[in-house]
LOMI-840497 format. One record per residue: x, y, z of N, C-alpha, C in turn; residue in three letters. Coordinates in steps of 0.2 Angstrom, whole numbers, padded with zeros to 4 digits, always signed. Example, Ala and Ser with C-alpha at 12.3 -4.5 7.8 and 13.67 -1.06 7.14 Angstrom:
2
+0066-0028+0039+0062-0022+0039+0066-0016+0039Ala/+0064-0011+0035+0068-0005+0036+0064+0000+0039Ser/
***
This chain:
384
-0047+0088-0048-0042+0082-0046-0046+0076-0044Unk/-0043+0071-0046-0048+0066-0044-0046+0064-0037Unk/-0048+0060-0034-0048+0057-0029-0040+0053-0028Unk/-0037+0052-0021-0030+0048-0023-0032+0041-0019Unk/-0031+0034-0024-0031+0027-0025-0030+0029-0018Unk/-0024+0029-0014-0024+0026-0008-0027+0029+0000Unk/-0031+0035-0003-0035+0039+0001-0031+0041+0007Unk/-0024+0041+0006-0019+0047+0009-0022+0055+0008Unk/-0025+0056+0016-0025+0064+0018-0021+0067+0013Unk/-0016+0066+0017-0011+0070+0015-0007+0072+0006Unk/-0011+0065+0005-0009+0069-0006-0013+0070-0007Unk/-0008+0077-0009-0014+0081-0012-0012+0081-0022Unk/-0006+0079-0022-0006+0081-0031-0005+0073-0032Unk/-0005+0069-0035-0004+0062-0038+0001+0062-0041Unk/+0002+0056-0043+0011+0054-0048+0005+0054-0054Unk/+0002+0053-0055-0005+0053-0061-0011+0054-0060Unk/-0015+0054-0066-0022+0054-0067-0024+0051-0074Unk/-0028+0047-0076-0031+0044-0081-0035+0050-0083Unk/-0035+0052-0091-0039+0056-0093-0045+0052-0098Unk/-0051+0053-0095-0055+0050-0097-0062+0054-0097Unk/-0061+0053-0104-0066+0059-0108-0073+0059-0108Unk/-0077+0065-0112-0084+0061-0110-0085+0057-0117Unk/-0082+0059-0122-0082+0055-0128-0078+0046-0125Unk/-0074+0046-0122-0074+0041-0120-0078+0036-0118Unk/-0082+0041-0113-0087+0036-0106-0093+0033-0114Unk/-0096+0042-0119-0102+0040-0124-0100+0034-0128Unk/-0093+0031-0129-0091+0026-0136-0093+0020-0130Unk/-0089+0019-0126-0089+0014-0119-0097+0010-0118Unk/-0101+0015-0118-0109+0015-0115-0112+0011-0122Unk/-0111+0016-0128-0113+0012-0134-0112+0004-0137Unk/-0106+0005-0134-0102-0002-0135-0106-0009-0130Unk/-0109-0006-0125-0112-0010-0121-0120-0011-0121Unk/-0120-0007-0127-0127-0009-0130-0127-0017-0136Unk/-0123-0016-0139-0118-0021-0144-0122-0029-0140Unk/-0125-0033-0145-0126-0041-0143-0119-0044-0141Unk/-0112-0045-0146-0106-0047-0146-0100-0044-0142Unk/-0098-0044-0138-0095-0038-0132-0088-0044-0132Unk/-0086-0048-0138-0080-0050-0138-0077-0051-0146Unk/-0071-0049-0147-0069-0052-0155-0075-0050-0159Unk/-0076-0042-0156-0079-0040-0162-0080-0032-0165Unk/-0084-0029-0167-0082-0023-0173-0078-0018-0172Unk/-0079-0017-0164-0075-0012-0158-0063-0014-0161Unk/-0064-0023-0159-0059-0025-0160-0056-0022-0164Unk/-0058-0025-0170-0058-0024-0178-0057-0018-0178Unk/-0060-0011-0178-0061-0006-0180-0052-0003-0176Unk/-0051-0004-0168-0049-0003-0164-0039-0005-0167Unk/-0040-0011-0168-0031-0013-0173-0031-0010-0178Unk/-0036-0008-0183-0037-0006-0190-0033+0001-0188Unk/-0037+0006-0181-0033+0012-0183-0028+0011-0181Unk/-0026+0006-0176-0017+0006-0174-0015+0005-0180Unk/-0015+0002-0183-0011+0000-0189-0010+0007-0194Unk/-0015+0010-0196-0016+0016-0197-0012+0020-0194Unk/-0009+0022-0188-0007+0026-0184-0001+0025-0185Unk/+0001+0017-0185+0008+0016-0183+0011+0014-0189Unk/+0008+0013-0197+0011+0011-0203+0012+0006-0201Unk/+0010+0000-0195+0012-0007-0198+0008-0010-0201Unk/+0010-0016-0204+0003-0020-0211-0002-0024-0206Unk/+0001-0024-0198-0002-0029-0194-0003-0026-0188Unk/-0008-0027-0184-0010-0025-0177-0015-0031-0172Unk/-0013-0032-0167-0017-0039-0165-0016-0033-0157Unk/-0025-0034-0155-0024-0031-0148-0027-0039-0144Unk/-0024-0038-0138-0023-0042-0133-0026-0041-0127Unk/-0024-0044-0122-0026-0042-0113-0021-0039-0112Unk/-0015-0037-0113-0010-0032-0109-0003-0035-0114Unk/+0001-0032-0109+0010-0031-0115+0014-0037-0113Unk/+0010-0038-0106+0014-0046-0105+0011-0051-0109Unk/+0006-0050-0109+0002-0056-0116+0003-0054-0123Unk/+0007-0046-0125+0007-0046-0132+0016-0048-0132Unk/+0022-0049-0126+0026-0051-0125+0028-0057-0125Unk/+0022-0062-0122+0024-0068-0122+0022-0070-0128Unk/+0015-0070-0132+0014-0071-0139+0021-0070-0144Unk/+0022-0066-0143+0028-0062-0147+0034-0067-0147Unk/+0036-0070-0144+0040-0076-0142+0038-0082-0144Unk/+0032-0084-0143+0030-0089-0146+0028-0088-0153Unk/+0027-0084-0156+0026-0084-0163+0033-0083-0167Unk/+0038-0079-0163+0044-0082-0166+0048-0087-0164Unk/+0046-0094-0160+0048-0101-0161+0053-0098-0155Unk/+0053-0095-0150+0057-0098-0144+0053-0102-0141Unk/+0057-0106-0140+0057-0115-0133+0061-0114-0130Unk/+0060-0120-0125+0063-0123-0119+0071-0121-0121Unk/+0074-0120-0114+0081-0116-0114+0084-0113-0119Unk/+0079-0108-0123+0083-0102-0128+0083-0098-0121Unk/+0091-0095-0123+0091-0086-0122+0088-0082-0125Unk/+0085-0075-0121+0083-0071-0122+0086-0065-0118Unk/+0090-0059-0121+0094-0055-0118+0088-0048-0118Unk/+0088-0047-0110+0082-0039-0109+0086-0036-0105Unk/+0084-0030-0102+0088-0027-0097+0087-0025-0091Unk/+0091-0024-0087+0092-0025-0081+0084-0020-0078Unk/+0086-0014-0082+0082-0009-0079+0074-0009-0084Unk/+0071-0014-0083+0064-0015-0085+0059-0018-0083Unk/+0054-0017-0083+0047-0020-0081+0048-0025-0080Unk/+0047-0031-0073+0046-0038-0073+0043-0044-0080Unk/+0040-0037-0083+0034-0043-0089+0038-0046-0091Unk/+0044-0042-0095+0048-0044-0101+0052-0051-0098Unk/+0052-0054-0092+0056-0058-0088+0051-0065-0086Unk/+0044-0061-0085+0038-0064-0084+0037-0069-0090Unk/+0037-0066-0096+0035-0070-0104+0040-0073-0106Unk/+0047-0072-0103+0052-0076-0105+0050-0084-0103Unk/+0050-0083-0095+0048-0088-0091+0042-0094-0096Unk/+0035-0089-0096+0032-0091-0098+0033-0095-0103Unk/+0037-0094-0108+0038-0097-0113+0046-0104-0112Unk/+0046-0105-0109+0051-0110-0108+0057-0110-0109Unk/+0058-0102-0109+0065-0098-0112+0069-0097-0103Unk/+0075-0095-0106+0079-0091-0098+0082-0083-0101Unk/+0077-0080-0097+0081-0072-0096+0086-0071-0097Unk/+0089-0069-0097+0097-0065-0099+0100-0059-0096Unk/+0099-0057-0092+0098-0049-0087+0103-0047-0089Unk/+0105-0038-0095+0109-0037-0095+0111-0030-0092Unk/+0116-0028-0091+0117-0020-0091+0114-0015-0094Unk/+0113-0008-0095+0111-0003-0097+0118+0002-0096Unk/+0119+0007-0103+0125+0012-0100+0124+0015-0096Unk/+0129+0018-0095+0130+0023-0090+0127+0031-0093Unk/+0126+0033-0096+0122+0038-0098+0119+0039-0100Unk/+0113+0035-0099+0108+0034-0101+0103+0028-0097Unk/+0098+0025-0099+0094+0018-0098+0092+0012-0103Unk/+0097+0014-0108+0096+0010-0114+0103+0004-0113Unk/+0099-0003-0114+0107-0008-0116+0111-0008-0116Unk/+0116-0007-0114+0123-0010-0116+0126-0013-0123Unk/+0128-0012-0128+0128-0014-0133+0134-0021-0132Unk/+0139-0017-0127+0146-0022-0124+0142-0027-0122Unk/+0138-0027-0115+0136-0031-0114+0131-0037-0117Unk/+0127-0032-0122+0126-0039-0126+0129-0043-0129Unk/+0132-0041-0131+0140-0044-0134+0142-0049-0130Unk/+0143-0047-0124+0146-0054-0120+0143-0058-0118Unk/+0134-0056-0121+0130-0061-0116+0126-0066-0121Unk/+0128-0065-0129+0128-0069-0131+0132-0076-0133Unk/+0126-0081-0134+0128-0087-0134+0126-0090-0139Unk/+0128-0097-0139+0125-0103-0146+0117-0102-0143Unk/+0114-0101-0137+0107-0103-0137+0106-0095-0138Unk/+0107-0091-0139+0103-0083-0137+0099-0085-0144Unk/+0093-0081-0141+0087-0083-0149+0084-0076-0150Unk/+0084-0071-0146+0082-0064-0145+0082-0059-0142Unk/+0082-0052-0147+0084-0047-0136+0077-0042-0137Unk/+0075-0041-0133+0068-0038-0131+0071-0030-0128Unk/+0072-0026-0131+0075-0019-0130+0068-0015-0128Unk/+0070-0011-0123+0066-0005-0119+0066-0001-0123Unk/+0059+0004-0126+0062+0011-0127+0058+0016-0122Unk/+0064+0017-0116+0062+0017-0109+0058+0024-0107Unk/+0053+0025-0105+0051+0033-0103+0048+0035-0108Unk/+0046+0032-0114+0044+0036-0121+0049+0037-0124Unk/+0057+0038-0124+0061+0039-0129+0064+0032-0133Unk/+0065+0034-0138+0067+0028-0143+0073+0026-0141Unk/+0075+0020-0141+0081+0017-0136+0088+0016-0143Unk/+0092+0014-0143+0098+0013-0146+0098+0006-0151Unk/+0091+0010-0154+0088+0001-0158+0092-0002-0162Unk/+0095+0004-0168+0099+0006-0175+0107+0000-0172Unk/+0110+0002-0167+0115-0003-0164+0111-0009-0161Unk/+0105-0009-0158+0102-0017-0157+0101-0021-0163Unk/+0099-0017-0168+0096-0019-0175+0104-0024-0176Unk/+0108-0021-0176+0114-0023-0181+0117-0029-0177Unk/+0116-0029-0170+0120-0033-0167+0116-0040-0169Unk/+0108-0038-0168+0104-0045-0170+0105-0048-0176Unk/+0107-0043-0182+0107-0046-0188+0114-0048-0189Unk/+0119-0048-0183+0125-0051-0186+0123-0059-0182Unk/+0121-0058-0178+0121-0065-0175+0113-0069-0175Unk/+0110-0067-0182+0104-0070-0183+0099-0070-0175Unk/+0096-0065-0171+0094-0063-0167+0085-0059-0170Unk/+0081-0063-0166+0075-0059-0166+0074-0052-0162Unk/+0070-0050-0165+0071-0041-0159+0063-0041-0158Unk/+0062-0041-0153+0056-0039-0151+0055-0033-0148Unk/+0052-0026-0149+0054-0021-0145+0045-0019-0141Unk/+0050-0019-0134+0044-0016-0129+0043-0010-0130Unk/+0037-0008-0131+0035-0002-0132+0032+0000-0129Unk/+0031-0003-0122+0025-0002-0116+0024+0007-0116Unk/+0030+0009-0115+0030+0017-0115+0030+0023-0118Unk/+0028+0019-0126+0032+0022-0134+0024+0023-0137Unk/+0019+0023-0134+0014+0025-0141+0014+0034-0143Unk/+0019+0033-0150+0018+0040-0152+0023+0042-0153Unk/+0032+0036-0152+0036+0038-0152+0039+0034-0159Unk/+0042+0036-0163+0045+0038-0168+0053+0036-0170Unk/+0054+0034-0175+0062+0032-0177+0064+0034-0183Unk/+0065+0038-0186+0067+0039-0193+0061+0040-0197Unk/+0054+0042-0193+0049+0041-0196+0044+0039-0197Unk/+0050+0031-0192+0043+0025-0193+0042+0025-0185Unk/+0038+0023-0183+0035+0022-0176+0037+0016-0171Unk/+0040+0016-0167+0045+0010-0164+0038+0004-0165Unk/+0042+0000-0165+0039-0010-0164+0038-0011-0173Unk/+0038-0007-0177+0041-0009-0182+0046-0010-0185Unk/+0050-0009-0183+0061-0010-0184+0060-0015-0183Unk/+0059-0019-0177+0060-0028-0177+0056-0030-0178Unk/+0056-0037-0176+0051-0043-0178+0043-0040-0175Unk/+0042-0039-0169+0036-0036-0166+0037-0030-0163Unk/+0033-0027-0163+0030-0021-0154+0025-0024-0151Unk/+0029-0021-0146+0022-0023-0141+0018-0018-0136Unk/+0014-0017-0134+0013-0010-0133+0009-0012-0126Unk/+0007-0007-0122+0003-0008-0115+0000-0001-0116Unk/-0009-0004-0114-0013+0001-0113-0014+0000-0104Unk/-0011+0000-0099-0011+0001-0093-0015+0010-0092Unk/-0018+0010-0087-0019+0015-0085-0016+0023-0085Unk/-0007+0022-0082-0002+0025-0085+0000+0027-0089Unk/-0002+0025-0094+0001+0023-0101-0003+0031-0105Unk/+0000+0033-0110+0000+0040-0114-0008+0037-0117Unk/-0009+0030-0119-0016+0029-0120-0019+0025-0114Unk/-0026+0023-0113-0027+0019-0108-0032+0015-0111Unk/-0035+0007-0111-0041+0004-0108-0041+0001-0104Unk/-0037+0003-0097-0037+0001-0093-0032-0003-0090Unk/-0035-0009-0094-0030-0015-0095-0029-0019-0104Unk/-0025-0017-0105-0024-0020-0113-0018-0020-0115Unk/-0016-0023-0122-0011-0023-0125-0011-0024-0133Unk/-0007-0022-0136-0005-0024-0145+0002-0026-0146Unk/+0003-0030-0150+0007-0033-0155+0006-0029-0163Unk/+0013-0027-0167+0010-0024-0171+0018-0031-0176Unk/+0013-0029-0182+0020-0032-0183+0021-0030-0193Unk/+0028-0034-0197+0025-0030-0204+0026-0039-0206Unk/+0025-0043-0203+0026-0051-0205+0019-0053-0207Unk/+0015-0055-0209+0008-0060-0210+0009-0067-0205Unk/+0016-0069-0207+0016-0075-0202+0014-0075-0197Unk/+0019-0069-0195+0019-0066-0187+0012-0066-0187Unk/+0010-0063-0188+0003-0060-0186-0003-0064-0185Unk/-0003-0068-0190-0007-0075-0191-0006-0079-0185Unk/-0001-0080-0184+0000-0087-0180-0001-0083-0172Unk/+0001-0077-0168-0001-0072-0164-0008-0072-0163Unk/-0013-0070-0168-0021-0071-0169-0023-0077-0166Unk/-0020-0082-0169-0022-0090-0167-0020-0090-0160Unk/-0017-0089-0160-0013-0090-0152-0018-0087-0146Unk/-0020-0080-0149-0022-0074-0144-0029-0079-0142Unk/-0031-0082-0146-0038-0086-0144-0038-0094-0143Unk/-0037-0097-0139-0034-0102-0136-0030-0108-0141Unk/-0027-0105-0146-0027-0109-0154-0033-0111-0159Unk/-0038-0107-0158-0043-0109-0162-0040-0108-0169Unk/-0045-0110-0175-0040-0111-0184-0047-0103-0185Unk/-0054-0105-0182-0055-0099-0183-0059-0092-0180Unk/-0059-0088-0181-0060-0081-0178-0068-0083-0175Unk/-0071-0079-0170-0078-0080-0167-0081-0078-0174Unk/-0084-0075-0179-0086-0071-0183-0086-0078-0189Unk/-0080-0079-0191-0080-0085-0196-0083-0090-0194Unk/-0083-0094-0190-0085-0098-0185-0096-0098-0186Unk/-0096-0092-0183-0105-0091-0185-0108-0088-0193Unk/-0101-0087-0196-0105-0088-0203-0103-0093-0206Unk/-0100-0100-0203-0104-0106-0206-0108-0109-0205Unk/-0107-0116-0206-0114-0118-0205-0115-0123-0199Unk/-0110-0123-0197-0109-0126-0191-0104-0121-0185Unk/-0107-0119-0179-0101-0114-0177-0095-0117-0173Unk/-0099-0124-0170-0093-0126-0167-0089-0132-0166Unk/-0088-0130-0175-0083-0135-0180-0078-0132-0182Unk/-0071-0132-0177-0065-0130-0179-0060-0132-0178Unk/-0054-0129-0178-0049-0137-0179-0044-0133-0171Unk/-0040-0135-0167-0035-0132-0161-0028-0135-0165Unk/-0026-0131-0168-0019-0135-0171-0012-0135-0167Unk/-0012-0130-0163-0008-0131-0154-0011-0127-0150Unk/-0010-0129-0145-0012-0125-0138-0012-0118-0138Unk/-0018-0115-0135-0014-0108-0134-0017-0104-0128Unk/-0020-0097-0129-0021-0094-0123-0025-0090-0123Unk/-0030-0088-0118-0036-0082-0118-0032-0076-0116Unk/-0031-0073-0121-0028-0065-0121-0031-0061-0126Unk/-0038-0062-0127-0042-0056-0129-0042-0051-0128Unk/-0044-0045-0130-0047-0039-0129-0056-0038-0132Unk/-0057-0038-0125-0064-0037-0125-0068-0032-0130Unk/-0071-0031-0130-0077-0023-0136-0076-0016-0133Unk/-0076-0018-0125-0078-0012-0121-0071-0007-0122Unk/-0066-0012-0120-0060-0009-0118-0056-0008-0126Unk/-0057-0012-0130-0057-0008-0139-0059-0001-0140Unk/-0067-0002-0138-0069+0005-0141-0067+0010-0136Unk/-0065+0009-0127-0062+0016-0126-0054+0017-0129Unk/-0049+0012-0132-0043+0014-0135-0047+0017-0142Unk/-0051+0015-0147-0053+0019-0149-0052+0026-0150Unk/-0057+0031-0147-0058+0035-0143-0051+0039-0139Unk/-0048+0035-0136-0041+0038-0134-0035+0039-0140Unk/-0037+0034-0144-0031+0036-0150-0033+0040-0155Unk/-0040+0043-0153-0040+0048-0158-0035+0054-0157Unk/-0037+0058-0150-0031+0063-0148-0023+0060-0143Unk/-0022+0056-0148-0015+0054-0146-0009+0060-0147Unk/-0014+0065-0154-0006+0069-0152-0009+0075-0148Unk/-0014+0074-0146-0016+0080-0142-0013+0080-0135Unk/-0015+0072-0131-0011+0071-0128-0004+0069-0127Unk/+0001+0068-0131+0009+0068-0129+0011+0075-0132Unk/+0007+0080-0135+0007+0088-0135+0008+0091-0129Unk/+0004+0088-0124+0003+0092-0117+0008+0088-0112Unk/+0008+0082-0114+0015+0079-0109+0021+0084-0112Unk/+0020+0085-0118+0028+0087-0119+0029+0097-0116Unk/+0023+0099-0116+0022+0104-0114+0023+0106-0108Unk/+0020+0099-0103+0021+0098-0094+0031+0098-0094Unk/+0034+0092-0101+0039+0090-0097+0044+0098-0098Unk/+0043+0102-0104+0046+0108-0105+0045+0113-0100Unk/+0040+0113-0095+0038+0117-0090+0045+0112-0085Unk/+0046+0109-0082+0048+0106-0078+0058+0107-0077Unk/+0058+0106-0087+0063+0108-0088+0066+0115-0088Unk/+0062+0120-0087+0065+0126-0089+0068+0127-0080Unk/+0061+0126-0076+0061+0127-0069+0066+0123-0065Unk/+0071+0118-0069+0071+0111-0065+0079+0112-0068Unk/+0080+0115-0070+0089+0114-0073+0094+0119-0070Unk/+0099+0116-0070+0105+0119-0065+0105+0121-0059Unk/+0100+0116-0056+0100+0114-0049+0106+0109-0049Unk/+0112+0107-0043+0116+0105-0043+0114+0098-0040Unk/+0119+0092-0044+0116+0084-0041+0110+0081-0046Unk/+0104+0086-0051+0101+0084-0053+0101+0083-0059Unk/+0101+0076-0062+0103+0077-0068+0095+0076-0071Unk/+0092+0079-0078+0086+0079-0079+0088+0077-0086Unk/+0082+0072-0087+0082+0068-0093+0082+0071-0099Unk/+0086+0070-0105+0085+0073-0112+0078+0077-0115Unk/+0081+0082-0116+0072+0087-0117+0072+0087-0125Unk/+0069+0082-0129+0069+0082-0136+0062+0084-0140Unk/+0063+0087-0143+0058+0089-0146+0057+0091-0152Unk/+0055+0083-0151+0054+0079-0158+0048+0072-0158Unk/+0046+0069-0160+0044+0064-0161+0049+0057-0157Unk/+0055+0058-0158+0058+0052-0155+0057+0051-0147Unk/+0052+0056-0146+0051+0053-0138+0044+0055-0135Unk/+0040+0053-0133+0032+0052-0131+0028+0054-0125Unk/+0035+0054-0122+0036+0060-0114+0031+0056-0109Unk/+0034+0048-0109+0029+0045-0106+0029+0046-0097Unk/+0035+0046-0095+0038+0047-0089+0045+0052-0089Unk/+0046+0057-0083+0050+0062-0083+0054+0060-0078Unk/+0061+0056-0078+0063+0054-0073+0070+0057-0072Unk/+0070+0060-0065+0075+0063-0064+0082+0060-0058Unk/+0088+0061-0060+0090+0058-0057+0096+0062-0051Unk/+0093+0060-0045+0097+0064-0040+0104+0058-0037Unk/+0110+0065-0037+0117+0063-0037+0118+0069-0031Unk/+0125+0066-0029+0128+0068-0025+0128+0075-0022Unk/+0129+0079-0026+0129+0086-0027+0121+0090-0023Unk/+0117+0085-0025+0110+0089-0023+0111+0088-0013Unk/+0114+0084-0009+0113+0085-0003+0109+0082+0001Unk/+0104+0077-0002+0098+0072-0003+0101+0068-0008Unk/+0098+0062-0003+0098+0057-0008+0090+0055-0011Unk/+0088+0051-0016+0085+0048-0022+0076+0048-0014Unk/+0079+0044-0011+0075+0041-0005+0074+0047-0001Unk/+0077+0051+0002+0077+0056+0006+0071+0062-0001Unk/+0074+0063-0002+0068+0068-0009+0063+0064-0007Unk/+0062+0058-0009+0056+0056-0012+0051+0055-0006Unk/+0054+0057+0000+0049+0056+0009+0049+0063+0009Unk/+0054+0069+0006+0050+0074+0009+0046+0079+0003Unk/+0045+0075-0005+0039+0076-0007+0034+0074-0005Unk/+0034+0067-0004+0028+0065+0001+0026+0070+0007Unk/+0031+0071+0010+0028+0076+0016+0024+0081+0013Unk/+0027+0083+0008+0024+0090+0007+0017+0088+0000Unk/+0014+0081+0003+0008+0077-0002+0010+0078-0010Unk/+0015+0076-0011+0016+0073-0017+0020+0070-0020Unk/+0015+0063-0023+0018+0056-0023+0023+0057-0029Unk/+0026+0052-0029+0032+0049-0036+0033+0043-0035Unk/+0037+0041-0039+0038+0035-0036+0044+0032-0042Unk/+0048+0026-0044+0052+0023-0044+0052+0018-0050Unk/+0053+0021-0057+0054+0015-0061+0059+0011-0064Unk/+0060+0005-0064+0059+0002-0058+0064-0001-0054Unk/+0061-0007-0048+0069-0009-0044+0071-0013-0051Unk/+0078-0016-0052+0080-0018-0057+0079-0028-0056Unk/+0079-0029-0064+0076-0035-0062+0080-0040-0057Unk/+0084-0040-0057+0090-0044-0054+0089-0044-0045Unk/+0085-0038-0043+0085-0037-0037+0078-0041-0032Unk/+0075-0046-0038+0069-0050-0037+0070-0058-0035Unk/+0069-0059-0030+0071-0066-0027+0070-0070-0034Unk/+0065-0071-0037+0063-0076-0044+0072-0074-0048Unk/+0072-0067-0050+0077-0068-0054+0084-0067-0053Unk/+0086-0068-0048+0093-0068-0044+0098-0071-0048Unk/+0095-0077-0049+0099-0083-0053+0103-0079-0059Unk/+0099-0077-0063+0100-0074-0071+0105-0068-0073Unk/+0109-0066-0067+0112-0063-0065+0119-0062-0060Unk/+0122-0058-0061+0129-0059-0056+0129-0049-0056Unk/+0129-0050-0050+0127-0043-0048+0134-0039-0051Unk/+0141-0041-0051+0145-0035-0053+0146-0034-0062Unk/+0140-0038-0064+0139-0037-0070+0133-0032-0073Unk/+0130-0030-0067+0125-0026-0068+0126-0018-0064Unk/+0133-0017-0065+0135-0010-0060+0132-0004-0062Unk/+0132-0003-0069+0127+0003-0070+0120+0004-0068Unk/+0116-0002-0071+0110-0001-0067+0109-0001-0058Unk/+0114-0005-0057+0114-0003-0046+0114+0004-0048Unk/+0119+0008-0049+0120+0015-0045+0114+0020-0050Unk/+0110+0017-0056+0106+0020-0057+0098+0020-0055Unk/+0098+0013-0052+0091+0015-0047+0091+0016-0042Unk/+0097+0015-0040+0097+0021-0034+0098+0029-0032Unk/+0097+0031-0041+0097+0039-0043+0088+0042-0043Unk/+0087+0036-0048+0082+0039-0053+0073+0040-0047Unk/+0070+0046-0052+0065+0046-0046+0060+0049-0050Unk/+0054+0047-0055+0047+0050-0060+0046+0055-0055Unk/+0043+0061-0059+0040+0066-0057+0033+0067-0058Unk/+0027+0068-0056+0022+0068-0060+0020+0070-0065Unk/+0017+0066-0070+0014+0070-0077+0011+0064-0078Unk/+0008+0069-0081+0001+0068-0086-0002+0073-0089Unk/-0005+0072-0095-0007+0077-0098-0011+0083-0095Unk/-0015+0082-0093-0021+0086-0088-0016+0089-0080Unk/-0009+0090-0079-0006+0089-0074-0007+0099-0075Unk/-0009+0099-0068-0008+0109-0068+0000+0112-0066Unk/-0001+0118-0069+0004+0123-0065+0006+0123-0058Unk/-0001+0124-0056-0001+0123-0049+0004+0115-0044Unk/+0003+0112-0049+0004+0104-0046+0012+0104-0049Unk/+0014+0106-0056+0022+0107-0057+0024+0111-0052Unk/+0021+0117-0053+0025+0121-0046+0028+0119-0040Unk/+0021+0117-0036+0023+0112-0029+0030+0107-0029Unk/+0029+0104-0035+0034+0099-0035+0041+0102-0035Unk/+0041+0107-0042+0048+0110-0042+0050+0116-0034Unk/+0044+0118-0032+0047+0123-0026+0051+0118-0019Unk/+0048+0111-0020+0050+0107-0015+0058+0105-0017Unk/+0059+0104-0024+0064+0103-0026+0072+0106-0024Unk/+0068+0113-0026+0074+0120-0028+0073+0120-0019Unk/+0070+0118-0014+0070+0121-0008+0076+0117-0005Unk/+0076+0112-0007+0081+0106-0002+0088+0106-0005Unk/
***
């Protein structure tokens, strides 16, 4: 067990662990021998098999999923005061890249039995400026895209889907981020793959993809590579502004490497979250997330939601895991409850997700998570 980030005595099992192989460390080390350590064979090699993995005709890796969210936005032409509808209950990024792009958030509800959108909601949050909805498919599960899909296409809407939590998760077949205009992906540490810090864009457009590339590199016309085989390399044209959201060699060749056992690893999540479940149901007040078992879900996060009947509250649990050393933790407060995004919202319009973060509470997983480390969680569980 590795060491815990916050060098608390007292935990002893983590909410995580990064599995980091030795095949990893050997592609990493090699790659560092390499003259070119940017926009180069690692890259290339590294989108080729996402694309390969995920059947899109297009894969563009980046510095992380906020850079492959905001590009995503700018390559589908949102400007200054378009709407953009995302949900209440997700990652700050999706809110982050709005911003960034000169757009305004949209912050909307989530149903009640679930984590996914509101489809009512969207409906009512639509306007002359809405330009696109950025849908969750939250935890590893594939979100309610099939009704997002149709809502966008009646009202001429782009769909961007966040996939931060989705490598490996499935829709009909096809691999989320390809249903709408982009995916976006995050190789965060957390994440079912890891280079630490990274992101992709996949898409099935050329345009998309083209004008994303150009962007990824400060709007250069061309790639480093084309560039030094001609005969001048630094003769090229900047046709708009853009931004340094590269992905380096290093951190290629370990996603590399990591996606070769992608299904070895959401094998074992899914293996950890069926343990959890067997141990974990019909306890009273706790409701435990959909156990599917199938490809439509990737088993990014296991989160469980404690109600009234359990005799603890969400917060109460979560201090006397920690007591007994081991961490969890909260995904996430809802955007609305962030001084930045106040505005973008009217709190009795976001009542499902209030009473849902204050349920919801991850449980540790990760592939390499032991018996021993499930057990503890559940025996503190079932004891309270």
């Amino acid at each position: 067990m590795k060491k815990d980030f916050f060098k608390d005595s007292k935990i002893k099992f983590p909410a995580y662990e990064p599995w980091i192989s030795a095949e990893d460390k050997k592609i990493v080390n090699k790659t560092l021998e390499q003259s070119m350590l940017t926009l180069g064979p690692q890259l290339e090699k590294f989108e080729a098999d996402f694309c390969k993995y995920s059947k899109a005709k297009y894969a563009i890796a980046v510095s992380n999923c906020t850079a492959a969210l905001h590009l995503s936005l700018m390559a589908l032409g949102i400007k200054n005061n378009d709407e953009v509808i995302i949900p209440d209950l997700t990652f700050v990024a999706d809110a982050n890249a709005i911003i960034a792009s000169n757009a305004k958030p949209v912050i909307t509800d989530i149903n009640k039995e679930n984590f996914f959108l509101s489809i009512s909601d969207i409906k009512k949050n639509i306007t002359k400026n809405t330009k696109a909805i950025i849908p969750l498919h939250i935890y590893g599960q594939v979100c309610n895209i099939e009704e997002i899909l149709d809502v966008a296409k009646d009202n001429n809407l782009k769909v961007i889907e966040d996939c931060a939590h989705a490598v490996g998760t499935f829709h009909n077949s096809k691999h989320v981020g390809t249903l709408g205009h982009t995916g976006c992906f995050s190789f965060y540490p957390t994440k079912n793959i890891t280079t630490a810090e990274g992101g992709m864009v996949i898409t099935n457009s050329k345009k998309i993809a083209e004008k994303i590339r150009q962007l990824r590199s400060h709007g250069m016309t061309k790639s480093l590579k084309n560039r030094y085989s001609s005969e001048y390399p630094w003769i090229f044209d900047i046709v708009e502004p853009g931004y340094n959201y590269r992905l380096d060699e290093i951190r290629s060749a370990l996603g590399i490497s990591q996606l070769k056992r992608i299904s070895k690893i959401n094998d074992l999540r899914l293996k950890a979250t069926a343990y959890y479940h067997r141990h974990l149901k019909n306890i009273p007040g706790i409701i435990l997330p959909d156990m599917v078992k199938n490809k439509t879900h990737s088993y990014h996060l296991y989160t469980i939601r404690v109600t009234t009947p359990y005799g603890l509250t969400r917060n109460q649990l979560f201090k006397k895991l920690k007591d007994n050393g081991i961490r969890t933790t909260v995904y996430w407060m809802p955007i609305h409850k962030y001084s930045a995004y106040r505005k973008f919202v009217k709190k009795s319009s976001v009542v499902n997700t209030t009473k849902t973060y204050d349920e919801i509470l991850a449980l540790p997983l990760f592939p390499n998570i032991t018996k021993i480390h499930q057990d503890n969680v559940i025996k503190v569980i079932k004891s309270s």
